[in-house]
Each structure stands twice: as C-alpha cells, then as structure tokens.
Backbone bond lengths (Angstrom), bond angles and torsions (degrees), N, CA, C in turn:
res aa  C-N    CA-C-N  psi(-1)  N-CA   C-N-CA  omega(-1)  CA-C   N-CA-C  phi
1 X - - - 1.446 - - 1.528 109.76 -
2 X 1.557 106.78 123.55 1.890 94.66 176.18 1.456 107.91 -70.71
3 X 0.851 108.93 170.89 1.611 130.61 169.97 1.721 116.13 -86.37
4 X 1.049 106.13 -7.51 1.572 120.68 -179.44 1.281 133.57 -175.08
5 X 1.138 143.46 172.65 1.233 125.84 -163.27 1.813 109.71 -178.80
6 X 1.016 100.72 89.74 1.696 128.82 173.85 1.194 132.35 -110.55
7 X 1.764 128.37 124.02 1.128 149.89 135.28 1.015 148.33 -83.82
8 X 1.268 133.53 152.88 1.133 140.99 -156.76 1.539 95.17 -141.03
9 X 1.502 120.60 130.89 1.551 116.51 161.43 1.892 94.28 -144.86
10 X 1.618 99.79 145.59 1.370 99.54 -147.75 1.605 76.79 -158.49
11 X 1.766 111.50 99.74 2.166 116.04 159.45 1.295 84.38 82.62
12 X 1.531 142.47 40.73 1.565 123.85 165.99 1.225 107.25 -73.26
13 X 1.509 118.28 146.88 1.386 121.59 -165.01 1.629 105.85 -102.38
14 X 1.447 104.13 -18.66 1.595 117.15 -149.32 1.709 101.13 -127.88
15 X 1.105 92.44 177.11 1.837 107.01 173.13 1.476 97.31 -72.32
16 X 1.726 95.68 139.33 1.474 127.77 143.53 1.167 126.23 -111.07
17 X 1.629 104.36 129.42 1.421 104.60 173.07 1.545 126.31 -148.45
18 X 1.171 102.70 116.15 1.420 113.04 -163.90 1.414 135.66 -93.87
19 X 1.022 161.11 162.44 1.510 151.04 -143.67 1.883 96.00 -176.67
20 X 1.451 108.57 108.31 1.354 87.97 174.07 1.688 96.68 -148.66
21 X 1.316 120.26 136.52 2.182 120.41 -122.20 2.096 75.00 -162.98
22 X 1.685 104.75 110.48 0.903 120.96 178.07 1.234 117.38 35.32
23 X 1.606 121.01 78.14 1.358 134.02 160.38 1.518 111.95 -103.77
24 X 1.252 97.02 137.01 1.670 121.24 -169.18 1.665 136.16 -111.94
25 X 1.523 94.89 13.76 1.625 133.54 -175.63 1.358 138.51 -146.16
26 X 0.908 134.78 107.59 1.578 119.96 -149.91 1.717 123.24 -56.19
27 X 1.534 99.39 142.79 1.238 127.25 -162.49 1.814 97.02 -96.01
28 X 1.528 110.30 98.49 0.996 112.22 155.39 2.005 143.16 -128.64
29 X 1.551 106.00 125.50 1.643 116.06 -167.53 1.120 112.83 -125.37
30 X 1.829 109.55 149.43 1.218 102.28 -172.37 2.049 81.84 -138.46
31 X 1.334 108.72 115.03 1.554 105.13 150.21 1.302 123.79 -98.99
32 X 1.515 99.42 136.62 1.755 104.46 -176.38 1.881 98.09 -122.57
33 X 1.387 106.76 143.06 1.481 86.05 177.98 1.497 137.78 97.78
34 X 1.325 103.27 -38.04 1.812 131.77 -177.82 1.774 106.25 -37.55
35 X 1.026 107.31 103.72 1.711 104.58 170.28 1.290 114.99 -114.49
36 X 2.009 110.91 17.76 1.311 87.91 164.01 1.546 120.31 -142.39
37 X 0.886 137.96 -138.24 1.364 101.80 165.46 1.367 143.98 -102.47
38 X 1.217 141.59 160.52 1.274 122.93 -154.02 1.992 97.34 -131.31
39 X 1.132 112.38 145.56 1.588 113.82 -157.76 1.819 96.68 -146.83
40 X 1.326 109.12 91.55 1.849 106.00 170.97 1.383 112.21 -105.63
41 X 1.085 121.00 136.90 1.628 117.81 144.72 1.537 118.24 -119.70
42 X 1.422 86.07 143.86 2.339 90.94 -164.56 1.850 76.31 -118.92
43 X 1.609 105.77 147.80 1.406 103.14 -159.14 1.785 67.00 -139.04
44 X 1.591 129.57 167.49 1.561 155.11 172.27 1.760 99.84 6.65
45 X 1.789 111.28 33.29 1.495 98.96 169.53 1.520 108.34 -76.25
46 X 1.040 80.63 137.88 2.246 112.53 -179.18 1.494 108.00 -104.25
47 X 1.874 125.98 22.61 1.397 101.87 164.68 1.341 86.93 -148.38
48 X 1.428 107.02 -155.61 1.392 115.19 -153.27 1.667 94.42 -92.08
49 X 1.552 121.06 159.87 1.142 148.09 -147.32 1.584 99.20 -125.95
50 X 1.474 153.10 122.54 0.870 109.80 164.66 1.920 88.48 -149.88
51 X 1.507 123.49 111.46 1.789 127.27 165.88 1.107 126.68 -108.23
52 X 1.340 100.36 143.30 1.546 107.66 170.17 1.204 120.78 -97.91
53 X 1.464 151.28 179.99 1.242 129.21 170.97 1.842 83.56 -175.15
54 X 1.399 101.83 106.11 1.436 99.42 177.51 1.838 97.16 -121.53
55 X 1.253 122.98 135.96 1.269 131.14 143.58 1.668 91.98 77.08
56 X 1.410 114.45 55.76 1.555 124.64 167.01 1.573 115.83 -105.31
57 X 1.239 105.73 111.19 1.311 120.08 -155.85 1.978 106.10 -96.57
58 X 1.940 103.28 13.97 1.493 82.14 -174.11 1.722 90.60 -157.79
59 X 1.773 133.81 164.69 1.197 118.26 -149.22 1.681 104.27 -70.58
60 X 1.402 86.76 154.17 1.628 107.53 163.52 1.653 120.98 -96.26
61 X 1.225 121.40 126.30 1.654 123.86 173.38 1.472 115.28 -115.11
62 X 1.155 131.58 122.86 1.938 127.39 -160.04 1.600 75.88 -137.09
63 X 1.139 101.11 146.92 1.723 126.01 141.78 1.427 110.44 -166.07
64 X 1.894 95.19 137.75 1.278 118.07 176.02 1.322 95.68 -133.19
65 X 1.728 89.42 135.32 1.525 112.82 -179.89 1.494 98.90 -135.93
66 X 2.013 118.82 135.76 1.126 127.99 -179.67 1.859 107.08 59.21
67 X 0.917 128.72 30.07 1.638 137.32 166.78 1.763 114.03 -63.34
68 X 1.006 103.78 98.23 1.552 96.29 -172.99 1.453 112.09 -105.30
69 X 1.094 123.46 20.81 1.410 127.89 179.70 1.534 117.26 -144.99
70 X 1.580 121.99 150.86 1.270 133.60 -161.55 1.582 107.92 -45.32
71 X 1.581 119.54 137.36 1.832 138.38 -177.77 1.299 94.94 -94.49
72 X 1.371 134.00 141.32 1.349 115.86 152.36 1.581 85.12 -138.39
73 X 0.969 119.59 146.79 1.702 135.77 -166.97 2.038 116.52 -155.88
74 X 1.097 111.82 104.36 1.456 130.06 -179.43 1.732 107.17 -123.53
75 X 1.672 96.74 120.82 1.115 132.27 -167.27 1.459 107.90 -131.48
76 X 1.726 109.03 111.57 1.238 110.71 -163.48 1.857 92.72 -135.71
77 X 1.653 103.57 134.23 1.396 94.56 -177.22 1.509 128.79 69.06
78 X 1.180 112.13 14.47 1.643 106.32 -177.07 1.543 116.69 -73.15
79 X 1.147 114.16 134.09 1.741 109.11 -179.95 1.363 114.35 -123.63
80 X 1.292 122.24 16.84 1.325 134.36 166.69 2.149 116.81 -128.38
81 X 1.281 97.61 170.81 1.628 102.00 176.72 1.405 102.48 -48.99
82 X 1.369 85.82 153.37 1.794 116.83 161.88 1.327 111.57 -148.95
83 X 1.578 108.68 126.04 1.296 118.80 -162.52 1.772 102.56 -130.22
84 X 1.362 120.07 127.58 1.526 107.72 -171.66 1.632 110.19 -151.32
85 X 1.236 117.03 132.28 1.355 126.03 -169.04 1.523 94.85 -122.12
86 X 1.335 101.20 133.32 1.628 117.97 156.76 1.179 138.69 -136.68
87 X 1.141 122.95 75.87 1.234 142.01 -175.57 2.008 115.99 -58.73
88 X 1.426 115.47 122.83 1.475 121.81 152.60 1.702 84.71 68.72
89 X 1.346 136.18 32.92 1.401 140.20 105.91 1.860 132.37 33.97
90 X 1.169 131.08 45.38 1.749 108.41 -150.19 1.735 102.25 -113.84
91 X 1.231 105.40 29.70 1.672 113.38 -171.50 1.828 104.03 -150.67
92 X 1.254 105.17 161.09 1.016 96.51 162.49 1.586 142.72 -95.07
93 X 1.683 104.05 144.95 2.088 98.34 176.27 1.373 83.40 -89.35
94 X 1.370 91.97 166.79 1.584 134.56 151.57 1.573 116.95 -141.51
95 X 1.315 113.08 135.59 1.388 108.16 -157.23 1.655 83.48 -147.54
96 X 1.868 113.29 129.54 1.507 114.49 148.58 1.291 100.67 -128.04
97 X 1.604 91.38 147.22 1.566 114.36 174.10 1.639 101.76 -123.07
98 X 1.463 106.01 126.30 1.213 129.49 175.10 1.174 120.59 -94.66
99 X 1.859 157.27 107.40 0.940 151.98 165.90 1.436 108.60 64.00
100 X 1.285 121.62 58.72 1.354 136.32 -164.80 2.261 114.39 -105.83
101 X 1.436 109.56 74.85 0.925 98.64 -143.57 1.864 101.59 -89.57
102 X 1.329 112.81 48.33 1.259 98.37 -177.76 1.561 94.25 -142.28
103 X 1.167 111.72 -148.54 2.242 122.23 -171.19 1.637 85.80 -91.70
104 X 1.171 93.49 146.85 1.685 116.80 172.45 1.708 99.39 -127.80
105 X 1.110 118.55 113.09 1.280 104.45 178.36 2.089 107.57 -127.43
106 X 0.732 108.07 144.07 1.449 110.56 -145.76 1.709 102.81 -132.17
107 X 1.245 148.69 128.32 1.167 140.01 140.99 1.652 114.54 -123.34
108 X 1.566 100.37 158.93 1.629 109.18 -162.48 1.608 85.98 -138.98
109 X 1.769 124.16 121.81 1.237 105.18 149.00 2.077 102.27 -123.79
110 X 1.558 89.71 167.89 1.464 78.89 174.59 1.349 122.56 64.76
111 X 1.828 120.44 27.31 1.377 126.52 -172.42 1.637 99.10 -96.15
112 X 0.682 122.06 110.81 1.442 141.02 149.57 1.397 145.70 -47.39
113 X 1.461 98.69 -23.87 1.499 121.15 -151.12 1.507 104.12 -131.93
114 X 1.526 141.45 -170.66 1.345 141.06 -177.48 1.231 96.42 -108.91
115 X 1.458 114.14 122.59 1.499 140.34 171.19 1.796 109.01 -76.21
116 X 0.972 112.96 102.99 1.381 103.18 174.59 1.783 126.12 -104.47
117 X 0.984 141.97 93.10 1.569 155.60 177.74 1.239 127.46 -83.59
C-alpha cells in the first residue's frame, strides 16, 4: 500500500479516466490545462481527497461512494459541465469554483458531515 498518492496533469489533450477502489492514503491531483474530459470514481477511500482543476476547458464526471475522509476540491476557470455524485459521505467536502461558466450539477446522499460550496 503507498503511503500517498499524487498527480499532476498539465496541457492534456485527451480523456482522463480514473478508477480509484479502496485507497487508504491520501489522494492527491492537480489538472492544469485539461481540454478534455476527465471521468473519476473513488470507491471505500478512507483518507483525505484533495483536486485542483485550473483552466479545464471540457466536462468533468466525479463519483464518490463510501468516502470517509475530508474532499477538498478547487475549480478554477472551468468552461464546461461538472457533474458529481457522492454517495455514503462521513467527512467533510469543501469545494471552490472560480469563474465556472457552465452547469455544475452536484448530488450528495448519505452526507453526514459539513458540505462546504
């Protein structure tokens, strides 16, 4: 098991798509650049969460299911959708969106914790 777990995506031209299924160390990304779309699901992660997403020019897809530890999510410049499911919730997000000129569409069930927006 790593102890941590960081990315960096920086001018991606193409789809991202991520899958990350009982992680036990914090999950940290930063996209800069992204023009295409980017698609995660975090499935029974147990640590802290923490993205950047500056100057993504194409939709976003997130789902977290069973997340028991703190979201922190910064969204700067987005000019396309953002779509985000969080299921079974037991910590808190915090999420800013900066100059975000398209639909943000968002669901939370089973949140527990203080949602911050």
């Amino acid at each position: 098991m790593r102890l941590s777990y960081s990315e960096t995506h920086q001018g991606t031209l193409s789809p991202i798509s991520e899958t990350h299924q009982g992680t036990l160390s914090p999950i940290s990304e930063t996209h800069q650049g992204t023009l295409s779309p980017i698609s995660e699901t975090h499935q029974g992660t147990l640590s802290p969460i923490s993205e950047t997403h500056q100057g993504t020019l194409s939709p976003i897809s997130e789902t977290h299911q069973g997340t028991l530890s703190p979201i922190s999510e910064t969204h700067q410049g987005t000019l396309s959708p953002i779509s985000e499911t969080h299921q079974g919730t037991l910590s808190p997000i915090s999420e800013t969106h900066q100059g975000t000129l398209s639909p943000i569409s968002e669901t939370h069930q089973g949140t527990l914790s203080p949602i911050y927006l």
